[in-house]
TIVO-2410 file (N, C-alpha, C; in nm, 3 decimals):
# residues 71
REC num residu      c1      c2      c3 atome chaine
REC   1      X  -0.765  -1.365  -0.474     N      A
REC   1      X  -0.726  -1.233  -0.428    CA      A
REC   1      X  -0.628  -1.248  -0.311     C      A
REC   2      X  -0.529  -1.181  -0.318     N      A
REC   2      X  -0.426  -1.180  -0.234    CA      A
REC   2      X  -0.476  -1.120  -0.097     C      A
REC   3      X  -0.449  -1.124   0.010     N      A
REC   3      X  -0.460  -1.100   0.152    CA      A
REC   3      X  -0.384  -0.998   0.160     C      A
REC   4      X  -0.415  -0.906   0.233     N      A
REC   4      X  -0.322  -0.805   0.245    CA      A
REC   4      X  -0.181  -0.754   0.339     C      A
REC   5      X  -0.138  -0.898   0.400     N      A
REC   5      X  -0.016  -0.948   0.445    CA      A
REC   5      X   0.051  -0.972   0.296     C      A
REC   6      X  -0.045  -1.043   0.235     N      A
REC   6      X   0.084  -1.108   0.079    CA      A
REC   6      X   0.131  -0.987  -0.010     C      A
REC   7      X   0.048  -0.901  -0.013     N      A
REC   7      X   0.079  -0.790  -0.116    CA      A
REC   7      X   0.207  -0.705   0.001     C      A
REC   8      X   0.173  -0.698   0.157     N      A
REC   8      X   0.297  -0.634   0.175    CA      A
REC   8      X   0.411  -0.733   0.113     C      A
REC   9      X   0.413  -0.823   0.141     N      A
REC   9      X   0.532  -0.959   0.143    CA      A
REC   9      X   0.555  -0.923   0.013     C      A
REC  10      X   0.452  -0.932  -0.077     N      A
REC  10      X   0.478  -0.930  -0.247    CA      A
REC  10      X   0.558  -0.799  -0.278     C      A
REC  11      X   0.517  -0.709  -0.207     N      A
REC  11      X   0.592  -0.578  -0.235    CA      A
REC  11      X   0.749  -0.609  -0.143     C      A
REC  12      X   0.768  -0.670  -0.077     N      A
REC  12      X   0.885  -0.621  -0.001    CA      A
REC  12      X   0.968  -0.754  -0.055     C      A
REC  13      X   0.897  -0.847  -0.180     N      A
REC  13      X   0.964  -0.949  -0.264    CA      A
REC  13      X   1.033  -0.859  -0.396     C      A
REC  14      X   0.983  -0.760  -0.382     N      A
REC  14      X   1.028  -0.665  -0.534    CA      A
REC  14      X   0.899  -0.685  -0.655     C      A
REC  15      X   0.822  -0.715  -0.632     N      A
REC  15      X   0.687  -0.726  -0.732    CA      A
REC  15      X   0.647  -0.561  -0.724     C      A
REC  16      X   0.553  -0.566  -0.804     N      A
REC  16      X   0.444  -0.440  -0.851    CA      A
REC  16      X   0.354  -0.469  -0.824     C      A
REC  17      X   0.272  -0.380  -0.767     N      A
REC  17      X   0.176  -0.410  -0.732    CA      A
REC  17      X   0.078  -0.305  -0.829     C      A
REC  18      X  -0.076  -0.391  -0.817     N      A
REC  18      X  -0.167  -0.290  -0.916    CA      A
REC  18      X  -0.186  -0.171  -0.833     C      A
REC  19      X  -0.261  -0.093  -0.915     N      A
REC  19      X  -0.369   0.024  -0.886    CA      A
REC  19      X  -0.484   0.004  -0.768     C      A
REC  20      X  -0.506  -0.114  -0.814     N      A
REC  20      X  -0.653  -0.183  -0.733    CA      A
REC  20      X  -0.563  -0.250  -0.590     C      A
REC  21      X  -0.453  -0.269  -0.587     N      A
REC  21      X  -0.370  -0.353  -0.451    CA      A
REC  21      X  -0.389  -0.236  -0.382     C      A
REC  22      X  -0.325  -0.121  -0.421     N      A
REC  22      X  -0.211  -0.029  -0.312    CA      A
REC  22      X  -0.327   0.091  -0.311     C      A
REC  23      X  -0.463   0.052  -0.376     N      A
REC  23      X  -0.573   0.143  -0.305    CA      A
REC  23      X  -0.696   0.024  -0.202     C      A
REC  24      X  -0.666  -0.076  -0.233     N      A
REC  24      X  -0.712  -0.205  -0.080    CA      A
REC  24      X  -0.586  -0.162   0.036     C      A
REC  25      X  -0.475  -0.139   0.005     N      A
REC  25      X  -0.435  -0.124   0.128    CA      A
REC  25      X  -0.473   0.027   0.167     C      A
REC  26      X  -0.459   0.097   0.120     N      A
REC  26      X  -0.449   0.238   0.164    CA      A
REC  26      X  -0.585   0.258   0.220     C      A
REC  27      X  -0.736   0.227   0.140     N      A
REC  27      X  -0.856   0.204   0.209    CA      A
REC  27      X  -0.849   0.116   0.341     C      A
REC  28      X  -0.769   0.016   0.359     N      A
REC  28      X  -0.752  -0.090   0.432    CA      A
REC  28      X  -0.724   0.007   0.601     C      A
REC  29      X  -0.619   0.050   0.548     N      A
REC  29      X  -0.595   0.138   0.669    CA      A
REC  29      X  -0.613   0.226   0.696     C      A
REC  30      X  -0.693   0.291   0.635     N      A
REC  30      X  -0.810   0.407   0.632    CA      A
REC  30      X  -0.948   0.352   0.738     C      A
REC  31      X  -0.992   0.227   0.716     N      A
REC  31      X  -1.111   0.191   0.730    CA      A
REC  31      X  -1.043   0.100   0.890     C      A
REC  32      X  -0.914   0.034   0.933     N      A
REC  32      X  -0.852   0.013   1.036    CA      A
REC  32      X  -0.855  -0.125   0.999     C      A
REC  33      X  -0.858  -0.189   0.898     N      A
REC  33      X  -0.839  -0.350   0.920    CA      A
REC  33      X  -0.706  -0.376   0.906     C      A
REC  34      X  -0.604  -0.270   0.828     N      A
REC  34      X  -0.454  -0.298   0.797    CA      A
REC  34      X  -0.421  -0.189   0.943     C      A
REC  35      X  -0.336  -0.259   1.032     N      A
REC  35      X  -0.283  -0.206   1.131    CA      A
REC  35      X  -0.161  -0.097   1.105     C      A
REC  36      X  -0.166  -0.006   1.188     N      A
REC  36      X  -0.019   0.105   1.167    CA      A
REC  36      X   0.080   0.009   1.126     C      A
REC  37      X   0.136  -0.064   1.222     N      A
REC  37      X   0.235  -0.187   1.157    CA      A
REC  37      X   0.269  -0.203   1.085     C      A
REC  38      X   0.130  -0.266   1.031     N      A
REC  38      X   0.156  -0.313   0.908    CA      A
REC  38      X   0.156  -0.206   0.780     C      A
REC  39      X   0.126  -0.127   0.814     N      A
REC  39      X   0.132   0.001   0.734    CA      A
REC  39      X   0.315   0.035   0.748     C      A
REC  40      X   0.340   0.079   0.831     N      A
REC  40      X   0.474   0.031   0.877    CA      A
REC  40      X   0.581  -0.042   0.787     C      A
REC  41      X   0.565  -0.183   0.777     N      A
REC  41      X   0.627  -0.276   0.699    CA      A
REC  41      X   0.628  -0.268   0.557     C      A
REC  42      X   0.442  -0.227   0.513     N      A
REC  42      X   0.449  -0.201   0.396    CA      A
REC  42      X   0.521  -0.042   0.319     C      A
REC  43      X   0.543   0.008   0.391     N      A
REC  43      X   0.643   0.192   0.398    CA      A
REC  43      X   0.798   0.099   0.380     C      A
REC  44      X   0.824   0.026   0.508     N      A
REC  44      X   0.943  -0.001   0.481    CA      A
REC  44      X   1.005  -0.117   0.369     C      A
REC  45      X   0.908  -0.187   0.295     N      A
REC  45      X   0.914  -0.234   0.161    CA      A
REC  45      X   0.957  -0.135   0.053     C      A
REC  46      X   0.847   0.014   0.078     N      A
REC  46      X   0.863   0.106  -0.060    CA      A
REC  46      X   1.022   0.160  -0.050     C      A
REC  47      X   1.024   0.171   0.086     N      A
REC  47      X   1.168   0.257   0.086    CA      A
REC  47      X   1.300   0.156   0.035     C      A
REC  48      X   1.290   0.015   0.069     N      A
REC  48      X   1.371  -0.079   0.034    CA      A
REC  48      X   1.396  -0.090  -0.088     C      A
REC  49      X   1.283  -0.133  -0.139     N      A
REC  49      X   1.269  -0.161  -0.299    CA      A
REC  49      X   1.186  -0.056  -0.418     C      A
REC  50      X   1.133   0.019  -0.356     N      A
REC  50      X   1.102   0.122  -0.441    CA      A
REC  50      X   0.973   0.105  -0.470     C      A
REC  51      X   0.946   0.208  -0.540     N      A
REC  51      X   0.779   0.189  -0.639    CA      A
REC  51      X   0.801   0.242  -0.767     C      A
REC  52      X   0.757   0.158  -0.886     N      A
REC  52      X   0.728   0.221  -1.012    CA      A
REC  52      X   0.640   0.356  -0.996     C      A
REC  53      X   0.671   0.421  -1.158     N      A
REC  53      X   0.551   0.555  -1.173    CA      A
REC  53      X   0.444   0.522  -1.157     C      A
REC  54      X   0.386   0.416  -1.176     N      A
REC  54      X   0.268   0.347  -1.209    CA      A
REC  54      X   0.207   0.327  -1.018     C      A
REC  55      X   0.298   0.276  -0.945     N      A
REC  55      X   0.250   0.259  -0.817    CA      A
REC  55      X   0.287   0.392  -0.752     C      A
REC  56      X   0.361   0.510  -0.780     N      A
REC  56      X   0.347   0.606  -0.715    CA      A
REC  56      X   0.243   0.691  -0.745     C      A
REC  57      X   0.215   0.688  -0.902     N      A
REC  57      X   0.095   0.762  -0.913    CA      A
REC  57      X  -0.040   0.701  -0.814     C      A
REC  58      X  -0.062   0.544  -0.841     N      A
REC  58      X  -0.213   0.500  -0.771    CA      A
REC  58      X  -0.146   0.536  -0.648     C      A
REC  59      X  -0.028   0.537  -0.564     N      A
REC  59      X  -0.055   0.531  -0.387    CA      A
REC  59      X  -0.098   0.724  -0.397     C      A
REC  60      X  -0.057   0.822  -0.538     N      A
REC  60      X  -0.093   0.918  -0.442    CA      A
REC  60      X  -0.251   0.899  -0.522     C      A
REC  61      X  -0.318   0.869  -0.563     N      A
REC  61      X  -0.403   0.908  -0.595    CA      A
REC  61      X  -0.539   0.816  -0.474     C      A
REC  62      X  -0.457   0.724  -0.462     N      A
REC  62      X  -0.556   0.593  -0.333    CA      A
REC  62      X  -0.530   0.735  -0.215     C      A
REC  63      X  -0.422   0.813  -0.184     N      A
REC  63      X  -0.401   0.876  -0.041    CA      A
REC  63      X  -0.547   1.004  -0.054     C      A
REC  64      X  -0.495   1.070  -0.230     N      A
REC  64      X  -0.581   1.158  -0.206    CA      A
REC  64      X  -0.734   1.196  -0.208     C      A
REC  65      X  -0.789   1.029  -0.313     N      A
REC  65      X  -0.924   0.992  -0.218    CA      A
REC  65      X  -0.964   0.949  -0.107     C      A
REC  66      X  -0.884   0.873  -0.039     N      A
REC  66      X  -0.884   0.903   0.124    CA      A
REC  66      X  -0.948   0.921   0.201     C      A
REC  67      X  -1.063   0.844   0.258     N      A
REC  67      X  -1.110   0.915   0.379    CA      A
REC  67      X  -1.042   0.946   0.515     C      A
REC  68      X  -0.955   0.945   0.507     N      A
REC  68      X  -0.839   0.970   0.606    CA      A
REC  68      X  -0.744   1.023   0.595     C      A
REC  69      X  -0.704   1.110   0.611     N      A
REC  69      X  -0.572   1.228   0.562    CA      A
REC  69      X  -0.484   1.215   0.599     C      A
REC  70      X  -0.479   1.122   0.741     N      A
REC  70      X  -0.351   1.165   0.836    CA      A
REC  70      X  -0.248   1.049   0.772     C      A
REC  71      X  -0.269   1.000   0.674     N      A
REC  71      X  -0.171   0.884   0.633    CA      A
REC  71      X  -0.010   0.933   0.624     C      A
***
């Protein structure tokens, strides 16, 4: 299982990431182990290189189970 430094890196390499990645991060920084930062870096990956339908649908669907709204 990838660390959740590699999946930003992997995302800001131009990879896809799963359903199950980009709702570990989004829980990740929900729950505070992924720092704003790095939340940060991983935003400025999507905007660089984009996200498939496939990863925009899971990031909204990881945001809108959420225990944290303010994402």
């Amino acid at each position: 299982m990838a660390t959740l430094v590699e999946l930003i890196a992997a995302k800001r390499d131009g990879s896809e990431l799963s359903a199950a990645d980009i709702e570990r991060l989004i829980a990740a920084h929900g729950d505070g182990t992924l720092a704003d930062y790095q939340m940060t870096a991983f935003c400025m990956a999507v905007f660089f290189r984009g996200m498939s339908a496939k990863e925009t649908a899971a990031l909204t669907q990881s945001m809108l189970h959420s225990e944290r709204s303010s994402i």
